[in-house]
C-alpha positions in Angstrom: 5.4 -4.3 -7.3 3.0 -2.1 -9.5 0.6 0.5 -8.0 -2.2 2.1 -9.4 -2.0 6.0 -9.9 -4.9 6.5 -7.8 -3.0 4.0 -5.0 0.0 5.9 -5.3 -2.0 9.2 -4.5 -3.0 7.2 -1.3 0.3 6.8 -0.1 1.1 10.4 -0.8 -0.7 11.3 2.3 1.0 9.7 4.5 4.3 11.5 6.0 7.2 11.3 4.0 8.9 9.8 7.2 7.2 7.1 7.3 6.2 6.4 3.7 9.0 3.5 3.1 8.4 1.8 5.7 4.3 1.7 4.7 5.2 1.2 1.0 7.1 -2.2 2.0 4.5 -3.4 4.8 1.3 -2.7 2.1 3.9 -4.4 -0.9 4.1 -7.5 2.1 0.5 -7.8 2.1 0.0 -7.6 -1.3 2.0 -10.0 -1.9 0.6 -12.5 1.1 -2.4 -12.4 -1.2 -0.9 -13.5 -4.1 -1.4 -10.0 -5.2 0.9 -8.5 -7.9 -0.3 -4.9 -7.7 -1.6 -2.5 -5.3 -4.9 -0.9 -6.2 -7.3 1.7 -3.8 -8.7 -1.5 -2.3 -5.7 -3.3 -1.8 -4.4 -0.1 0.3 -7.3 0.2 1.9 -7.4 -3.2 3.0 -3.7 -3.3 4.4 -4.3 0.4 6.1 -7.1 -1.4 8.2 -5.2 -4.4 8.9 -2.1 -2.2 10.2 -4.6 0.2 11.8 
């Protein structure tokens, strides 16, 4: 799955600890939506989904 720089700055913020497991459940949504990569919007949309 390809992400945008400024999508990939996004995920930087969350903690390290718990980055894989974000990565996969945003590249599972993504990909729910026929999406093949993850943009600013797309993360944003999956963060307010997963809360």
């Amino acid at each position: 799955m390809e992400w945008t720089a400024d999508a990939e700055a996004r995920l930087k913020e969350i903690p390290f600890f718990v980055r894989p497991a974000a990565r996969k459940k945003i590249e599972k949504f993504a990909q729910d939506q026929g999406l093949g990569q993850i943009t600013v919007e797309v993360y944003e949309a999956a963060k307010k989904q997963f809360g």
